[in-house]
N, C-alpha and C positions, 0 to 999 in steps of 0.2 A: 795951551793949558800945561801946566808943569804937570813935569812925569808921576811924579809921588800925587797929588792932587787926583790924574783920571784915575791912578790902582785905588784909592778912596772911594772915590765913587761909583767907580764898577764893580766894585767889592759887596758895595754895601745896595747898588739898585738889583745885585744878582742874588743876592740873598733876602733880602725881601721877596723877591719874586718866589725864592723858595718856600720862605711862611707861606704865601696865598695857596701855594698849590697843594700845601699840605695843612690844607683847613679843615679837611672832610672828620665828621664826628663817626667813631663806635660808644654804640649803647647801649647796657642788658638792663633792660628797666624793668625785668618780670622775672617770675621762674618760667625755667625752660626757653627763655629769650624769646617767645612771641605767647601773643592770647590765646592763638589756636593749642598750647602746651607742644608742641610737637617738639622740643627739643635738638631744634636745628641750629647749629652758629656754623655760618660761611665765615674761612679764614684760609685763603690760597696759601701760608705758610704749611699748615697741616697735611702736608703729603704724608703717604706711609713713612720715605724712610727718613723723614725728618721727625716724626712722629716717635720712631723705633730709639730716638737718641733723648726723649725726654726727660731733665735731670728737676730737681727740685732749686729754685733759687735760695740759696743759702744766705744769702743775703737778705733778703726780705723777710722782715721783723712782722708784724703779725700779730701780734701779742691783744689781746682781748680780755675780757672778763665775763664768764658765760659758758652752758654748754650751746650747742645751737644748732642748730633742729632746720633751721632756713637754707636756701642757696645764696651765695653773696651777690651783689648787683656790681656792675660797674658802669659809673658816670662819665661824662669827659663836657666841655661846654662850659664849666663854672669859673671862677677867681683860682680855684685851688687847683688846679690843672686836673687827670687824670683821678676818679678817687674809686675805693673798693667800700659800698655799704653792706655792713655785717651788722645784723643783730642777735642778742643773746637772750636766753632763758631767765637772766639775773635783771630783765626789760633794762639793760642797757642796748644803744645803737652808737653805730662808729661810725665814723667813716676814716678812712685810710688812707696813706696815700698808693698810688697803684704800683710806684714801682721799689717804695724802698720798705712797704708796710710800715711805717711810724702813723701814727693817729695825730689828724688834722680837727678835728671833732669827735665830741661822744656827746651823747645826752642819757640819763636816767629820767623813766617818765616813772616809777612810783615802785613800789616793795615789790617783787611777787612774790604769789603762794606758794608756803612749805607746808601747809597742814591744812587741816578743815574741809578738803573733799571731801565725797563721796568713795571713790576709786578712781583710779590710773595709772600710769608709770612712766609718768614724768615730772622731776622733781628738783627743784622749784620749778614753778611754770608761770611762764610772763608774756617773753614771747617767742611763737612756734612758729607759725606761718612766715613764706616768704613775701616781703615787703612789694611795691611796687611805685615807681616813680613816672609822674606826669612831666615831661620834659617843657612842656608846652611854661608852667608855672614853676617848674623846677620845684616841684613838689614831692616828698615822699608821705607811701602810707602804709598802714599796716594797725595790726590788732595786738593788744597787750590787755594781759589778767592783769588787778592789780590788789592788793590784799588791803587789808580795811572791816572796820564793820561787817561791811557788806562787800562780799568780793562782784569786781566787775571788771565783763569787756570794756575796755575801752578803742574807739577806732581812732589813732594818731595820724594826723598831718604835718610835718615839720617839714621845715626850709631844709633841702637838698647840700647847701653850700655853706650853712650854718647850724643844722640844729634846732634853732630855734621854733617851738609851737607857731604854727600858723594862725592865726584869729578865725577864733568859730571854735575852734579844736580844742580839745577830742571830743568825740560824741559818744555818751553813756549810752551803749545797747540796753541795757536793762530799762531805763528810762523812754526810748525812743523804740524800740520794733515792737511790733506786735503783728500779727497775724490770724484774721477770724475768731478772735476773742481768745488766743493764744499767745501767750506776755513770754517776753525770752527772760532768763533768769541762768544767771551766767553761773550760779554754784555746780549747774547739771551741764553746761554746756562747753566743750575744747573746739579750742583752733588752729587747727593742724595745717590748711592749704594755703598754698599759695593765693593773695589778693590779684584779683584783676582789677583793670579800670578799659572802660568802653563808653565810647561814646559822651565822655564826661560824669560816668557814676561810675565809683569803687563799690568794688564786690567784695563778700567775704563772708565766708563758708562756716558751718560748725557741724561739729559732730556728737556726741557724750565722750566721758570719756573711759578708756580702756577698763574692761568690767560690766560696760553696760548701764550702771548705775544711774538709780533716779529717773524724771520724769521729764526727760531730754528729747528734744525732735532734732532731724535735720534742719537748717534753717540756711537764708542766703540772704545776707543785709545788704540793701544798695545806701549810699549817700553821695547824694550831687556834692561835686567836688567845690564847686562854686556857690553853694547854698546850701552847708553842712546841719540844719535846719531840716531841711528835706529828706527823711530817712522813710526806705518801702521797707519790705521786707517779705519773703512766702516761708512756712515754714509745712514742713510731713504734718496731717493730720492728726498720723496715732502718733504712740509714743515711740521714741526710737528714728529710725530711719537715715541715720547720721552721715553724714559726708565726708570719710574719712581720709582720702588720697591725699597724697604729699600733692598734686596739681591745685588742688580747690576746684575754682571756676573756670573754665573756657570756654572762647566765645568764637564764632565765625566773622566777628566783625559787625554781626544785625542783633543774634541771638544768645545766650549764656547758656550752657549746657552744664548740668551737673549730674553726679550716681549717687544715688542713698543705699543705704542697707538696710540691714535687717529692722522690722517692728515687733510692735508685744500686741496684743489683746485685741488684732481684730475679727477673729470669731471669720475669717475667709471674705473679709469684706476688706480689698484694696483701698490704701488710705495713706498713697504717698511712697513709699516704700520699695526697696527692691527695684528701683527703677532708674532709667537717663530722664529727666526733667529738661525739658524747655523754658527757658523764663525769657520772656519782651522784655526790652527795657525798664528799668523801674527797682526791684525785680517784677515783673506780673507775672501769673500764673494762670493760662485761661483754663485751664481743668479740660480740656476737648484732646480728644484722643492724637492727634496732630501734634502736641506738646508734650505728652508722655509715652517712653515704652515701656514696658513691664514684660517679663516671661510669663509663659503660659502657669510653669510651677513655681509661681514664686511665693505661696505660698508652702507649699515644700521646703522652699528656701528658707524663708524665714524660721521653720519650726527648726531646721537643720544648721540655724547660724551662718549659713554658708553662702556671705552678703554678694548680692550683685555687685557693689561698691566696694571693692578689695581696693579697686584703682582708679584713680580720678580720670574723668571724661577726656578723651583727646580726639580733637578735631581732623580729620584726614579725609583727602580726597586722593581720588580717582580716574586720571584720565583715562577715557575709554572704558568704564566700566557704566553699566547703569541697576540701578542712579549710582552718579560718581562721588558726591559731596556726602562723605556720613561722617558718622562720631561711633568711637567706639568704647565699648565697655568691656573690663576684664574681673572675671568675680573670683570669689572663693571658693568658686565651687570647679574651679580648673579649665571653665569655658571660657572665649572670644566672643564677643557680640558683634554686629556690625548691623547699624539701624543707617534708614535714611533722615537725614536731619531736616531735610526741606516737609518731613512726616513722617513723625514717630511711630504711630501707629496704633496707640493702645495697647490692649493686653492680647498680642499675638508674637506669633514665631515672627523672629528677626532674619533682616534679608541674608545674612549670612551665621552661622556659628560653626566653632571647631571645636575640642578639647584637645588644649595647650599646656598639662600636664603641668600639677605641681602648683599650691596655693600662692594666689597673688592677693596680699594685704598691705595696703598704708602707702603704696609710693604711688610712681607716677607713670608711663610707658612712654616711648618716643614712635615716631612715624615718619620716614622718608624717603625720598624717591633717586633709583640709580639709574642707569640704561639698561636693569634688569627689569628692571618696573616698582611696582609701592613696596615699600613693609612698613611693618611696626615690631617694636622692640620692646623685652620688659625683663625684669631681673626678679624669679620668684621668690619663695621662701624653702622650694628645696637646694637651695647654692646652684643657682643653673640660669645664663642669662641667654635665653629664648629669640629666634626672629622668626616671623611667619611674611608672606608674601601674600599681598590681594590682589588678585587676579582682576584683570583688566575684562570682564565679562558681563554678559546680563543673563542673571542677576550675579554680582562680583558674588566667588570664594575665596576663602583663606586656605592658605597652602602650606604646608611646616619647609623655614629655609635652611637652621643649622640651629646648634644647639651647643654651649658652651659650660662645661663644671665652673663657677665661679661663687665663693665666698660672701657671704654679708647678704645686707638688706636694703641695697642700695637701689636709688631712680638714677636711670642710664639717663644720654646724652650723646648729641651725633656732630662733628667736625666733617666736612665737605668741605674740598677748597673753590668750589664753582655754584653748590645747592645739587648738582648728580654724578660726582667724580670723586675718586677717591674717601670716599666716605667710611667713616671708621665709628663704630659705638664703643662709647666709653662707659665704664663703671666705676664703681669704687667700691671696695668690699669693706664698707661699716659694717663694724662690729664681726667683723672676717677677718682678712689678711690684712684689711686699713693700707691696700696698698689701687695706684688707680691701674686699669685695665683696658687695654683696649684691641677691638677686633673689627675685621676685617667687614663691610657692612652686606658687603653679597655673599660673603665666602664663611664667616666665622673666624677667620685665619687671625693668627695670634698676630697683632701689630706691635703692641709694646704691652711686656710679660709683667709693668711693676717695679723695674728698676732694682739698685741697688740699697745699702742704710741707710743712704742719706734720704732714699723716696720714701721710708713709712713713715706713715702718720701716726699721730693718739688719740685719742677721743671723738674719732668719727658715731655718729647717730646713726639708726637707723630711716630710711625712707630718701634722707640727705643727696642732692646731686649737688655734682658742679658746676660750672663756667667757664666760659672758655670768651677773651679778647685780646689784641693784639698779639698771635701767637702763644698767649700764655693759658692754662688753664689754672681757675683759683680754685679754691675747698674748703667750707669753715668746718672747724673742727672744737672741741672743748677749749675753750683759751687762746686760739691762737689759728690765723687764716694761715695757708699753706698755698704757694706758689709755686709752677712748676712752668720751665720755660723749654724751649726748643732749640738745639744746636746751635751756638753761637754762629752770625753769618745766614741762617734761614731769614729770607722775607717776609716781611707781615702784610697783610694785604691790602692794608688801606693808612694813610696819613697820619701823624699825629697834630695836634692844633701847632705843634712847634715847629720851626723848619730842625730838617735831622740831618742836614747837609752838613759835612766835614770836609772845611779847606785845606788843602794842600797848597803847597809853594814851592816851585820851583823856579831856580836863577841861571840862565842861559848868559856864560861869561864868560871870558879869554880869564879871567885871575880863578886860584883856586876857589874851593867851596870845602867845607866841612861840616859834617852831618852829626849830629849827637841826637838818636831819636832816644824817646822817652816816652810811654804807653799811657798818653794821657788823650779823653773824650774833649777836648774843648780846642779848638781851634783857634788858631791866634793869627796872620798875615799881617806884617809889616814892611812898609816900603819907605824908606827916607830919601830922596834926591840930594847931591851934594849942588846942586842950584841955589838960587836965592830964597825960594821957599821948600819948606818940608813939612810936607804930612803924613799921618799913623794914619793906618785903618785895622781897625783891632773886632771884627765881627767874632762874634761867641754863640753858633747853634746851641741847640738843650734839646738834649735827649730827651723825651719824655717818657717813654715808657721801651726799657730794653722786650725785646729784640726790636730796636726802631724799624718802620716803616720806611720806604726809599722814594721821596720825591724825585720828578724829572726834575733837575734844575742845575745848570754848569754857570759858576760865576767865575769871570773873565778878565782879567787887569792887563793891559800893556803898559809900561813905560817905554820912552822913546828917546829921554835922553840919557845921559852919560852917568851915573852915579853909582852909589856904592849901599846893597840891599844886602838886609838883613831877613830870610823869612823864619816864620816861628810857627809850622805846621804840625798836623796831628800828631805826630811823633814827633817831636821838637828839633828842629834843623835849621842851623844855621850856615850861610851862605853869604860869602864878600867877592864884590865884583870890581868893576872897575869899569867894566865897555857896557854895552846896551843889554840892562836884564830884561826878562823876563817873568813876570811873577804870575800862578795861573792857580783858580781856585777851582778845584772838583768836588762836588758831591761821590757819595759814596757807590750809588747805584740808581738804579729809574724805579718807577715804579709804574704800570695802567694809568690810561689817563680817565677820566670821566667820561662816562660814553656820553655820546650823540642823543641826542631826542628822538624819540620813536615816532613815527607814523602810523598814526590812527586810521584803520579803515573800516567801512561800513560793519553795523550792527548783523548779528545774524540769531534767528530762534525767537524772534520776538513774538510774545504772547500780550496776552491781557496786562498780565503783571510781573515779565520777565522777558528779558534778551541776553545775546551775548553779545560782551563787548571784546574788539578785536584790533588787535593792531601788529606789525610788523617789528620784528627783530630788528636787534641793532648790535654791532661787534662789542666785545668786551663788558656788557653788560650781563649781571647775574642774577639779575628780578627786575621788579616791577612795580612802580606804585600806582595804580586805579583812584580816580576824583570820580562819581558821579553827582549831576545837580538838575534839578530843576530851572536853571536859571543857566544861561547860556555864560556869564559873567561870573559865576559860582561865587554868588555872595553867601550860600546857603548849600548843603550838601544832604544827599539820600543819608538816613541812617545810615551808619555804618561803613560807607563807601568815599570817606576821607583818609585819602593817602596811605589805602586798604593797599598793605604789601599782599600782593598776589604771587610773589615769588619769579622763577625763570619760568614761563610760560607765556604765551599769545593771546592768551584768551582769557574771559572770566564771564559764568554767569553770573548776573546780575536780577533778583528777586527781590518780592515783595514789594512788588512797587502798582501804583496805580494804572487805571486802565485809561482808557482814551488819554492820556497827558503825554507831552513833550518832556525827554529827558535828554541829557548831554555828559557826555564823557570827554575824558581826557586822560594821557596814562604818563611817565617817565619812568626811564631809566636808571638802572643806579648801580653800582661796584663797589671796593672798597675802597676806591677814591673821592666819591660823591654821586651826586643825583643831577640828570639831564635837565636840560629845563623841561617844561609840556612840550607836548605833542598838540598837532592840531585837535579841535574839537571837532565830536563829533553828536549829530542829533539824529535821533531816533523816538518816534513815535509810539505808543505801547498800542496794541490792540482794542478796540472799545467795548469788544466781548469775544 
């Protein structure tokens, strides 16, 4: 084979190889990047002191129309490579691109309201709530007011990669929920939370708005995503009882968990209020005390304004504690709750409470786990952003872990490069310093103080968190999303869809060489033979999203006979030879590989309607995905228990399931490379009583 001919084709099968290996997808499809809210993004870039050097990308344009009250999302998987969805107050939606910010799409779905409420103070209001994306349909959704006649919610579905209205879409809440002979009426009601989607229905929360005004409940709309026809809904009895957290709804994956505040006029007769709600699927409401908890004074509460539902529901478990699996509530009245979610309890003392000093209203708190053990995290309304620690006990307590002066009214966020190492809580001080903030996640210790002019921001909101992918954390702000990235040279943790490999050339040759580099990202390698034949190989990687991710991958060229090379690498170099070159292509750096498949072993704990499922560690993996089914072939899967991220741990209970039947698991691995294949399966019988 002519010499120039095999540098072509080893050029080009070595870099291929590089795409495949750098297939693996990042996705924040929610607020707070899971349904449980807990506010966790794994990103091995995010060391402390890579963290301590974070500057603002200057370069990333950004630019929007809107104020916006949402956290941004980021996609990757479509035509458009990488995108950032931001929506605005003005109900316009964008999407972006992720690394230069230019806008790839917008849509406006209709006017919003400047006038004609009742009360509040947000102006115009269109849309509040952060959106959520079903990757499965490449769907997005989300809630927009829209002004008219008759103002109304409306629930949007639009194509992901286009914009475009989905068919069915939108669905007129005021036309479609109702609840026990209770019609929603969108003049009294705001939507301020985060939308979840489970199990195939979107969720989506409301509250009144700010004032109290009119004749508003809480309410929780479900619509089948696939038969937008299909709308449930439960709403608070009395009047009032609003769900007002930047979270909305969170779910454990079976269940939807939400907190209401305060009610009017019911004379000491509970009627929804003041309480964490359980909703089944749907939403359903079975009214049994298992499904709702309420404080003993919450009646107190209510007369004192002082709502249980300061902060939306956040999901948290517990290893070693019992019970370990609860959800927690943080009110206005300066307390922590901690209920068991597998049973709420009614209207009694909660397994655990602390006062956690200092009014918590509107945002959302985080939850996560070090080698210190749990906490959760919240940023109140006296400028002070708060961690306490739950204690691995029976029955668990809350413990106070450190406490930090910080500005604004911001919902925090947690960076781990593993899911229990190096863990840092970030904030943002909306409507504070507008600058973001981040500390140390056991210690409080200042990690990155805010930066320098170039890091503040303008028009940050209250309640508003951010995001955090490929090493980058984004932030929407009035007009314009802000990007802030990590020391040039830091690794990101997982692949991008593009190979990010950068060829180099070198020519090993008795005649000179001469180098002219020149600081250019795109790679070029040419090899001409002075033979009878001559061929270019001219391979061009694509960045896709700065700080690239570092596939394994070294592409390799020999020539072997006599000619005279030209190469044209990352820094542009040219080189003439004469005797036997050498021309050699390197990627930039490695990256983890995709872990192994885990080994499922026998069930343990099994009950009537509950076991645990179990299986062995595997190296380089940082969670875990759980399948369980009825059907040993998983044509068919347990609510809730389809490729249920259970995190870095071994085990999971598994609830709510029937008795005498055969059930079967299976679990994989996954990094920020990718995901194992399955694991063996494993079957387990439930109890028959």
């Amino acid at each position: 084979m002519n010499s120039s001919i095999r540098i072509s084709l080893l050029l080009v099968a070595s870099l291929r190889c590089a795409v495949l290996q750098a297939d693996a997808q990042v996705n924040v499809t929610q607020e707070h990047n899971n349904v449980s809210r807990d506010g966790v993004y794994i990103d091995s870039a995010f060391t402390p002191s890579a963290a301590a050097g974070l500057t603002r990308d200057l370069n990333f344009d950004g630019t929007i129309t809107g104020n916006v009250y949402a956290q941004p999302l980021y996609i990757e998987g479509g035509p458009n490579g990488p995108i950032i969805i931001v929506v605005t107050e003005s109900n316009n939606v964008y999407a972006l691109n992720a690394t230069t910010g230019t806008v790839i799409w917008q849509s406006n779905v209709g006017t919003p309201v400047t006038s004609g409420l009742p009360c509040g103070n947000i102006n115009p209001v269109g849309i509040t709530g952060t959106p959520v994306v079903d990757l499965a349909s490449r769907s997005l959704f989300f809630d927009a007011l829209i002004d008219g006649a008759t103002k109304k919610h409306f629930i949007y579905s639009l194509n992901v990669d286009t914009g475009a209205t989905n068919p069915g879409w939108p669905v007129d809440v005021n036309a479609t929920a109702t609840y026990n002979g209770i019609t929603f009426t969108s003049l009294v009601q705001e939507e301020r939370g985060g939308v979840a989607l489970a199990n195939g229905i979107v969720y989506v929360s409301y509250s009144g708005y700010n004032g109290d005004c009119g004749m508003y409940h809480g309410w929780v709309v479900g619509v089948d995503i696939n038969n937008p026809s299909n709308v449930h809904a439960w709403a608070t009895t009395a009047i009032g009882g609003g769900i007002w957290g930047h979270g909305g709804v969170a779910s454990d994956g079976i269940n939807m968990f939400v907190v209401t505040g305060n009610t009017f006029a019911t004379n000491g007769n509970w009627m929804g209020g003041e309480a964490i709600i359980r909703l089944q699927a749907g939403p359903v409401f079975t009214g049994q005390p298992a499904d709702y908890w309420v404080p003993t004074n919450w009646f107190s509460l209510d007369q004192g304004d002082t709502d249980l539902g300061g902060v939306s529901a956040t999901v948290i478990d517990v290893p070693g504690a019992t019970p370990s699996q609860l959800v927690l509530a943080l009110g206005k009245d300066s307390n922590a709750y901690l209920v068991n979610r597998n049973n709420l309890g009614g209207i009694a003392a909660p397994v655990a409470q602390a006062n956690v000093s200092g009014t918590n209203r509107g945002t959302s708190a985080v939850t996560y786990h070090t080698s210190q053990g749990t906490y959760f995290a919240f940023h109140n309304e006296s400028n002070t952003i708060r961690a306490y620690k739950v204690t691995a006990t029976n029955p668990p307590t809350i413990t106070f872990a450190w406490s930090m002066s910080q500005t604004g009214r911001g919902s925090p966020w947690v960076t781990t490069t593993d899911g229990t190492n190096n863990v840092i809580v970030w904030v943002a001080g909306v409507a504070g310093d507008q600058r973001l903030h981040g500390y140390d996640g056991d210690t409080g210790a200042v990690v990155y103080a805010g930066g320098g002019a170039n890091e503040l921001m303008t028009g940050t909101r209250q309640w508003n968190t951010g995001m955090v992918a490929r090493g980058r954390i984004y932030f929407g702000a009035d007009n314009k999303v802000y990007a802030f990235t990590l020391p040039a040279g830091t690794p990101t943790p997982t692949a991008t869809p593009s190979a990010t490999a950068t060829a180099t050339a070198t020519a090993t040759a008795t005649a000179t060489a001469t180098s002219k580099p020149t600081p250019t990202a795109t790679a070029t390698a040419t090899a001409t033979a002075t033979a009878t034949a001559t061929a270019t190989a001219t391979p061009t990687p694509t960045v896709a999203v700065p700080p690239s991710p570092t596939p394994s991958a070294t592409a390799t060229a020999t020539a072997t006979a006599t000619a005279t090379a030209t190469s044209t690498p990352t820094a542009t170099a040219t080189a003439t030879a004469t005797s036997t070159p050498t021309a050699t292509a390197t990627p930039t750096a490695t990256a983890t590989a995709t872990p192994a498949a885990p080994r499922a072993s026998g069930a343990g704990n099994v009950t009537a309607n509950s076991f645990t499922a179990k299986w062995r560690s595997v190296p380089a993996a940082t969670g875990y995905r759980l399948d369980v089914s009825t059907s040993s072939t998983f044509v068919t899967y347990v609510p809730g228990y389809q490729n249920l991220d259970v995190g870095n741990t071994t085990s999971r209970n598994v609830t709510g399931l029937t008795r005498n039947t055969n059930y079967y698991y299976r679990v994989r691995a996954y990094n920020g490379n990718g995901t194992s294949p399955n694991s063996n399966v494993i079957k387990v019988k439930t109890k028959p009583h």
